[in-house]
C-alpha positions as CSV (number, residue, x, y, z in Angstrom):
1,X,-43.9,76.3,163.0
2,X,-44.6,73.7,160.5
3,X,-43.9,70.3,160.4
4,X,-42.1,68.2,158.0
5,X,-44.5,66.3,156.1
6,X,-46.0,69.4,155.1
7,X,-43.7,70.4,152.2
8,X,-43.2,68.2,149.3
9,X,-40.0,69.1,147.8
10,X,-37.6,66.7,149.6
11,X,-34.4,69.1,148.3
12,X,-36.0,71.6,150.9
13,X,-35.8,68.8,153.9
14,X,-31.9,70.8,154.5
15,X,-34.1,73.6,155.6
16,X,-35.3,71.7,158.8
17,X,-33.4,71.4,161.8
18,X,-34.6,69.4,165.4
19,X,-36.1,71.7,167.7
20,X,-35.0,70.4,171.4
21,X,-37.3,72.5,173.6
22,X,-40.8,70.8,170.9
23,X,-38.9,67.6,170.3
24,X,-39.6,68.2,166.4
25,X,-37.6,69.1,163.0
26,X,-39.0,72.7,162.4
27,X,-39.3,74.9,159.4
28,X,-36.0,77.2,159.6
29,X,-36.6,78.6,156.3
30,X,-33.1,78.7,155.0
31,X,-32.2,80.9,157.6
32,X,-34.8,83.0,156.9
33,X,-35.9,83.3,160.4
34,X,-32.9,85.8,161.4
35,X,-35.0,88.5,159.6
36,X,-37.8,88.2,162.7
37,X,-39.5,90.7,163.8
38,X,-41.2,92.5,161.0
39,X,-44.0,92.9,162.4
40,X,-42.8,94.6,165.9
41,X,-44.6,97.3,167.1
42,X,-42.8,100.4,166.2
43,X,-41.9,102.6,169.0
44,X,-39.3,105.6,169.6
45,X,-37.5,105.3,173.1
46,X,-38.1,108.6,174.4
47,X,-34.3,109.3,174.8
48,X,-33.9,109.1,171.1
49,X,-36.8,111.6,170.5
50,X,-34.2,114.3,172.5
51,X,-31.0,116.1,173.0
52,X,-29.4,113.8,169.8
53,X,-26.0,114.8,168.2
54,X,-24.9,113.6,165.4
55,X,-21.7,111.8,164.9
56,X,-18.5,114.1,164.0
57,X,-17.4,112.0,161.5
58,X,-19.1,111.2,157.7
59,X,-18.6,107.6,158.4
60,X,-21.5,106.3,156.4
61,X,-23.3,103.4,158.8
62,X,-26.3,101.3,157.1
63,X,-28.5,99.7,158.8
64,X,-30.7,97.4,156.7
65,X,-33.1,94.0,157.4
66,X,-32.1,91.2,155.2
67,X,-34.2,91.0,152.4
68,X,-33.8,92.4,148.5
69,X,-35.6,95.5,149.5
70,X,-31.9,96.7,150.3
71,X,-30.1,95.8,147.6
72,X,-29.5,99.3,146.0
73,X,-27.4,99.5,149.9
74,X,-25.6,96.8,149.5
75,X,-24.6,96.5,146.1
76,X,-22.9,100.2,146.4
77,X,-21.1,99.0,149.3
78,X,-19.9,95.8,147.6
79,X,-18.8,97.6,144.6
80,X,-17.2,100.2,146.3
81,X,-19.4,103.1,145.3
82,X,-19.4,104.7,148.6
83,X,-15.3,104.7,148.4
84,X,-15.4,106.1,144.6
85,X,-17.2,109.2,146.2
86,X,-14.1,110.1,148.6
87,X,-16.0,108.3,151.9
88,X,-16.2,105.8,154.5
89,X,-18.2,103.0,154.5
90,X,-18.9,100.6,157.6
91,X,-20.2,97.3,156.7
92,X,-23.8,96.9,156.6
93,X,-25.4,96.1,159.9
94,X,-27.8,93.2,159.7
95,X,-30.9,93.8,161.9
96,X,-33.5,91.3,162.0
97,X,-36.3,93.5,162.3
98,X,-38.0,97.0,161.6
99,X,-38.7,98.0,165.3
100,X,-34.7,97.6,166.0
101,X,-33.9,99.3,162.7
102,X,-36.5,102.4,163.5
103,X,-34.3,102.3,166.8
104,X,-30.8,102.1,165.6
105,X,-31.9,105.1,162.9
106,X,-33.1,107.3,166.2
107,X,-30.5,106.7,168.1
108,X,-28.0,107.6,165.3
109,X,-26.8,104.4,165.6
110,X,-27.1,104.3,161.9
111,X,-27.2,107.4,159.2
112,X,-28.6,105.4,156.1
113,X,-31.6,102.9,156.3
114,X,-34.4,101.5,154.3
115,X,-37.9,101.7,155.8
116,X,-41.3,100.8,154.6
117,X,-42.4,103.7,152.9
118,X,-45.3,104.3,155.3
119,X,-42.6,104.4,158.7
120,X,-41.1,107.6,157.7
121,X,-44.7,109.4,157.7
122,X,-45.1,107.8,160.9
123,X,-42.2,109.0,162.4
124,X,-42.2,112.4,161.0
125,X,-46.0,113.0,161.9
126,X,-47.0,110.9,164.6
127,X,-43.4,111.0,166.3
128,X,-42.1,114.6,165.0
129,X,-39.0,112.6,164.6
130,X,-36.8,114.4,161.7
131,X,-36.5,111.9,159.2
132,X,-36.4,112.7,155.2
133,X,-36.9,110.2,152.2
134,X,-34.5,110.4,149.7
135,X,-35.1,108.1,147.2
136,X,-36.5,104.5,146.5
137,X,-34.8,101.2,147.6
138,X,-36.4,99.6,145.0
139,X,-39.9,99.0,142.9
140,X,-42.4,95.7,142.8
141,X,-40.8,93.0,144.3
142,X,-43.9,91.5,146.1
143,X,-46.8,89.6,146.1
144,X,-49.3,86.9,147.1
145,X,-48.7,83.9,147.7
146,X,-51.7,81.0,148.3
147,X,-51.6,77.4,149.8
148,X,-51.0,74.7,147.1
149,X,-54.4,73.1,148.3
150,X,-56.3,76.0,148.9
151,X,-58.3,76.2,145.5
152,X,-57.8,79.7,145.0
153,X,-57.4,81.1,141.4
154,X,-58.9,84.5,142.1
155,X,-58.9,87.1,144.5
156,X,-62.7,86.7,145.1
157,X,-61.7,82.9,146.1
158,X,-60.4,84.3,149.6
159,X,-63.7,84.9,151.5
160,X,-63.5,83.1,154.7
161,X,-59.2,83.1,154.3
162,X,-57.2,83.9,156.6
163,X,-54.0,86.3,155.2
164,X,-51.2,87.5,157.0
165,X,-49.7,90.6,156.3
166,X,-46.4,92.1,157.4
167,X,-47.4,95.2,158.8
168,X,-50.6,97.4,159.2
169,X,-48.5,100.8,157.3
170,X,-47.3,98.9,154.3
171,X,-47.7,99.0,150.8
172,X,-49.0,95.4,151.4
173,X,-52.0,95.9,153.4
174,X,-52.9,98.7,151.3
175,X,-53.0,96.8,147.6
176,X,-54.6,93.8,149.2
177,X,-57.5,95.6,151.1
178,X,-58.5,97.2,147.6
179,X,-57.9,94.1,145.4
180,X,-60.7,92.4,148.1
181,X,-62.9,94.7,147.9
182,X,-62.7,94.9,144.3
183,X,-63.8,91.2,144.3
184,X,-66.7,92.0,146.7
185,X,-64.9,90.6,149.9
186,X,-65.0,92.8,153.4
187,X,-61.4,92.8,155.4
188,X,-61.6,92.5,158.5
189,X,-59.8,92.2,162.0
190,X,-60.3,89.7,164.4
191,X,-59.1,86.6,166.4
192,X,-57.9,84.2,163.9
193,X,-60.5,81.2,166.1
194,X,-63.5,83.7,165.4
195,X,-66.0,82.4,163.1
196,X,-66.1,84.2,159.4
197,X,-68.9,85.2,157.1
198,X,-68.3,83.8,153.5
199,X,-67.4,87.4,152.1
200,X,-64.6,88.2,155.0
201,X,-61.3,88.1,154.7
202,X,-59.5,87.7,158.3
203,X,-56.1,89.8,158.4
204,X,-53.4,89.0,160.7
205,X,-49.5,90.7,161.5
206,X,-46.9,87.5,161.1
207,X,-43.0,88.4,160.9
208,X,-42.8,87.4,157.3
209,X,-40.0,84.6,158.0
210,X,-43.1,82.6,159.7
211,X,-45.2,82.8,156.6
212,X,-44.4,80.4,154.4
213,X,-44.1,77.7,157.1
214,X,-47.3,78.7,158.4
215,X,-48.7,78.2,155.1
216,X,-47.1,74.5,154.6
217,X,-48.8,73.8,157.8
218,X,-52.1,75.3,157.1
219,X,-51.7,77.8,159.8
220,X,-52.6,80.7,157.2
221,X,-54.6,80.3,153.6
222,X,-52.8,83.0,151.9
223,X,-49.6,85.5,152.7
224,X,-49.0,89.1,151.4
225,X,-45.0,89.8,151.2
226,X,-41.6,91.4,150.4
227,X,-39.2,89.1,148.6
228,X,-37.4,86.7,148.8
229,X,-39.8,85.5,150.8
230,X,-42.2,84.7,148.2
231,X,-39.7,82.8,146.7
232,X,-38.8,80.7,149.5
233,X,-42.7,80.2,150.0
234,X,-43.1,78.6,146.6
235,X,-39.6,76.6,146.9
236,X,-39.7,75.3,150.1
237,X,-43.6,75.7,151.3
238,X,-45.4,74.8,148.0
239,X,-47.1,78.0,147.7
240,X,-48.1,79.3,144.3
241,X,-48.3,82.9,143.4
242,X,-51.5,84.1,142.9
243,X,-50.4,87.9,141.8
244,X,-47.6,90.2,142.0
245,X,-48.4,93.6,143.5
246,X,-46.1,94.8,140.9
247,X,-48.8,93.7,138.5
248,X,-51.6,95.2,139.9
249,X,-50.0,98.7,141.0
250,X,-46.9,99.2,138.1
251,X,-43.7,100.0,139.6
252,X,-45.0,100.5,143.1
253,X,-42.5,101.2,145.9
254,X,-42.4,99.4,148.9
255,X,-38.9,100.4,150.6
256,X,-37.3,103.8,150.5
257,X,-34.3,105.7,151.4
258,X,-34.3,107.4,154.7
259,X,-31.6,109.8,155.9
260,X,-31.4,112.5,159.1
261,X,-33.1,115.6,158.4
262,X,-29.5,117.6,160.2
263,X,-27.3,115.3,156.7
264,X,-29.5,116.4,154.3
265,X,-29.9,120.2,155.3
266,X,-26.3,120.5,157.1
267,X,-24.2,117.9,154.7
268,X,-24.8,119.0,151.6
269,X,-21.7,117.4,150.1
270,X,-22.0,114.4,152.3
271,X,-25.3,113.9,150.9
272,X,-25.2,114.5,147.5
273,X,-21.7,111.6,147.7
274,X,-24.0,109.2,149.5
275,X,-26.7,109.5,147.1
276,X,-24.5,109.3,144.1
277,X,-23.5,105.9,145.5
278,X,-26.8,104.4,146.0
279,X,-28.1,105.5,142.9
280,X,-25.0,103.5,141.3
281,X,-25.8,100.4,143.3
282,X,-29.6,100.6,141.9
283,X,-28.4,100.9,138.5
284,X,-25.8,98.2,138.9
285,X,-28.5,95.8,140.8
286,X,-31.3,96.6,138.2
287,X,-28.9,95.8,135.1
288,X,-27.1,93.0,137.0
289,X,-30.1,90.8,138.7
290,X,-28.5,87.7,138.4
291,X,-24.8,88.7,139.5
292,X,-26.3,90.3,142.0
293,X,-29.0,88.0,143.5
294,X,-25.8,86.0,144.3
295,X,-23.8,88.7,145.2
296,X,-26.0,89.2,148.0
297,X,-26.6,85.9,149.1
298,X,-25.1,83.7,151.7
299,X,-23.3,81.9,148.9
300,X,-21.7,85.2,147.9
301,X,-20.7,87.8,149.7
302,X,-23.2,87.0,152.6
303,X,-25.2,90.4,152.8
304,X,-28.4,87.9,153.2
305,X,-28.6,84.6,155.3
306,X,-30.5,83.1,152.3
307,X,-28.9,80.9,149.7
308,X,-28.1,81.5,146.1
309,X,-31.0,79.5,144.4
310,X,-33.8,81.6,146.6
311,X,-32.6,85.3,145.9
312,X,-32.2,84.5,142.3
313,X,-35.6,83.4,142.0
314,X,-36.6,86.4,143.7
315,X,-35.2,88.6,141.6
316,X,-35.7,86.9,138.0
317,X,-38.4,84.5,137.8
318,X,-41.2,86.7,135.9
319,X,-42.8,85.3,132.8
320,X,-46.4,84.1,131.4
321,X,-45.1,81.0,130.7
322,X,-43.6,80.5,134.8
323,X,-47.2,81.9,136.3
324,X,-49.7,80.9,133.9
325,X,-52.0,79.5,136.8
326,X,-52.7,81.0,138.7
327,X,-52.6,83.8,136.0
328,X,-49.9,86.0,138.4
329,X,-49.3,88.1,135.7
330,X,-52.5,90.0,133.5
331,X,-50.6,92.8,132.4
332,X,-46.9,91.5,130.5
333,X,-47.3,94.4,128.2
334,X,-45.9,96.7,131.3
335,X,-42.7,95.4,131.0
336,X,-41.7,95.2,134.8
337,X,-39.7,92.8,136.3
338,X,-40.1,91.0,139.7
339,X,-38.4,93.5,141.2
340,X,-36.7,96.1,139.8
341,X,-34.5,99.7,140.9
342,X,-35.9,102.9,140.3
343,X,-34.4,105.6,143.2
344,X,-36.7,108.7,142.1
345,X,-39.6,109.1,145.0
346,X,-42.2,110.3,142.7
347,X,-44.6,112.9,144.1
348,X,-47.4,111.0,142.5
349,X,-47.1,107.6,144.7
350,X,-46.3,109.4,148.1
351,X,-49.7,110.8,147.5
352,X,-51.2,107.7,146.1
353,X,-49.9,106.0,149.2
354,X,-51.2,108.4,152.0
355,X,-54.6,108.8,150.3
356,X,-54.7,105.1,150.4
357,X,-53.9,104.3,153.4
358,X,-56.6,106.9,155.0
359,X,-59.3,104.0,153.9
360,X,-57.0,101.3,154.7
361,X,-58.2,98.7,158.2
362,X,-55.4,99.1,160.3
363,X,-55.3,98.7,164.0
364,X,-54.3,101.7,166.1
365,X,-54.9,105.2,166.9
366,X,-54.9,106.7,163.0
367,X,-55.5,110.3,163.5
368,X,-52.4,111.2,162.3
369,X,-53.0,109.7,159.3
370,X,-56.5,111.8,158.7
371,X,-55.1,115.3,159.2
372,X,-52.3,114.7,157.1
373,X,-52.2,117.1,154.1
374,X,-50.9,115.0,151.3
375,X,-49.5,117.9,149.2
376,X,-47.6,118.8,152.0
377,X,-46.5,115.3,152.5
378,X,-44.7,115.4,149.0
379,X,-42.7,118.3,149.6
380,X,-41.7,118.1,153.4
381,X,-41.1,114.3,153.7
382,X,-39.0,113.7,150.4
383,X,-35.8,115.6,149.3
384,X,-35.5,115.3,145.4
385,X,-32.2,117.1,144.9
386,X,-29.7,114.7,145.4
387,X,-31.3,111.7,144.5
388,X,-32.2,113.6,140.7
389,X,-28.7,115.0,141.1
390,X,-27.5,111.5,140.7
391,X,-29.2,110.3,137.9
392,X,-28.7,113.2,136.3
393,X,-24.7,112.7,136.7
394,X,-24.9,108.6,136.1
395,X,-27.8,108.6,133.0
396,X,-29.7,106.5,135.5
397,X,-33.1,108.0,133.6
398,X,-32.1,105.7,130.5
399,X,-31.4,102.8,132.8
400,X,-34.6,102.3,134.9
401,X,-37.9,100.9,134.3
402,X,-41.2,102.9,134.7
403,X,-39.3,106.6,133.5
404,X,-41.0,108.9,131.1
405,X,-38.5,110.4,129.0
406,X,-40.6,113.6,128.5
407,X,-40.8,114.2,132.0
408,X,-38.6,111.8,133.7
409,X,-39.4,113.5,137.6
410,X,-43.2,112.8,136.8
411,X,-45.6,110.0,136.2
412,X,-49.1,108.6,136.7
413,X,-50.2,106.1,139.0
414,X,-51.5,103.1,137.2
415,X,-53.0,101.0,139.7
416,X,-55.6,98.2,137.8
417,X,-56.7,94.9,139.5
């Protein structure tokens, strides 16, 4: 944890608090830290892997980590989109990281989640857990973020960095590994105290709470992110952004949608009503940002621990004039925002995604990952029904970024550094 004196902006010195067990004021992160644990090991306990019944009810109980990735989820539960569809709807459950979210979802704790796009495949093809996407939490919403002293301007400015990353299997590791080696740079693996030639990069896991104070205290060069963490590393760390993924890979997805394979072959009606709702809350969220980023906050209706000021940021601050240097942002003529809410899984990035990751550095046994079959992928891992269903029924194709109205289920990948 980082000390004081490390951050500049004295309106961020609320955001310390005196650690009795180190005897100093420590980086809390505006509560940030109760996310934890993002980057957990993910494991199945064996007993959830067997002999599972679902609940009797249709009760519909969400499980989500507390960041903007799950904002379709919560607004439809704030807005009462899950009641306008004849259901029940539990509160939200806060879980402060992935491996106790992978947990909850396989112990049918919980029946609606959002995952990392890449824990699904895992867990349907290295676990043979029955798990089915159906739809996207949301699009963009991430990036890099570089220490204010670091001198870096450019991507092929990070030989000899050190970078943390959330997670090996995330859409963050993946953009990052080819944007280095696009500058010439050669990421590697290794024990942070382990000398570096001048053309690696050294990759570590950090929950993504500890990044920005690790940055203010010079711990790490550079972090690679979900929001609002990004925005909390430039407002209370004195990072600068050095690019948005969404920049670099247009309209990516990072979370998705994950339900039961027994809801969305046995539930049909179920389904299609829960899907309906969170296809609302993504419209509502993506034509709402503001209302929503404090809607969601801890200042609102307290679905995240962070305050007001940080998720609006997160959600809003995109513009030439904001991120002219570094220059964040080379491609304004896309027309994304920071982040933004999209629900249709296209075909066309699942692929993008698993082909990637094939010739991504991970850590770990990855044969699972080599024998996929990534046209199979598409159509066993992702149910399109409802999700289209939805957007058919709300209009949602005219009201999200990144659709072709010629063929709205379809798109290309445009992924330039």
């Amino acid at each position: 944890m980082c000390q004081l004196c490390d951050v500049d902006n004295k309106s961020s010195r609320e955001d310390y608090v005196l650690n009795p067990v180190t005897g100093r004021r420590e980086f809390i992160l505006d509560s940030l830290a109760v996310a934890g644990g993002l980057a957990a090991a993910m494991s199945l306990p064996s007993q959830a892997l067997a002999n599972m019944e679902m609940p009797e009810d249709e009760v519909v109980r969400i499980g989500y980590l507390p960041i903007t990735d799950a904002s379709a989820l919560l607004v439809a539960h704030a807005m009462g989109y899950f009641e306008d569809e004849g259901l029940k709807a539990e509160r939200p459950t806060l879980i402060r990281g992935w491996s106790p979210l992978i947990e909850g979802f396989a112990s049918k704790k919980f029946n609606l989640v959002h995952f990392l796009k890449p824990i699904p495949i895992w867990m349907r093809y290295n676990n043979n857990f029955p798990i089915k996407i159906t739809g996207w939490a949301h699009t963009n919403g991430s990036g890099l973020v570089v220490g204010k002293d670091s001198g870096v301007e450019d991507f092929s400015q990070l030989g000899g960095k050190q970078i943390a990353v959330p997670f090996w299997y995330s859409m963050h590791n993946i953009v990052l590994q080819m944007a280095l080696k696009n500058a010439g740079l050669e990421p590697v693996i290794q024990d942070q105290q382990d000398p570096l030639k001048p053309n690696q990069v050294n990759l570590q896991i950090m929950p993504p709470p500890d990044m920005p104070p690790a940055l203010a205290a010079r711990k790490i060069d550079a972090f690679i992110v979900a929001e609002p963490f990004n925005a909390a590393g430039e407002m209370l760390a004195g990072g600068k952004m050095l690019r948005f993924t969404g920049d670099i890979w247009k309209n990516h997805p990072c979370c998705v949608i994950c339900m039961h394979d027994d809801d969305v072959d046995k539930k049909k009606i179920w389904s299609q009503k829960v899907m309906n709702a969170v296809v609302r809350g993504a419209i509502y969220a993506q034509e709402n940002k503001e209302e929503v980023a404090h809607m969601l906050s801890r200042d609102g209706k307290r679905y995240l621990p962070m305050k007001a000021k940080v998720v609006l940021k997160a959600m809003t601050d995109y513009s030439d004039e904001n991120y002219a240097k570094p220059d964040a942002i080379h491609h304004p003529e896309w027309g994304i925002g920071r982040i933004d809410f999209n629900p249709y899984p296209y075909p066309s990035a699942t692929k993008f995604i698993i082909d990637q990751l094939k010739d991504t550095l991970v850590t770990g046994d990855t044969t699972f990952l080599k024998d996929l079959d990534t046209d199979f992928v598409v159509n066993d891992l992702v149910n399109y029904e409802y999700v289209k269903n939805a957007m058919d029924k709300f209009d949602a194709w005219e009201k999200v970024p990144g659709v072709n109205p010629e063929d709205p289920t379809h798109r290309e990948e445009v992924f330039v550094l």
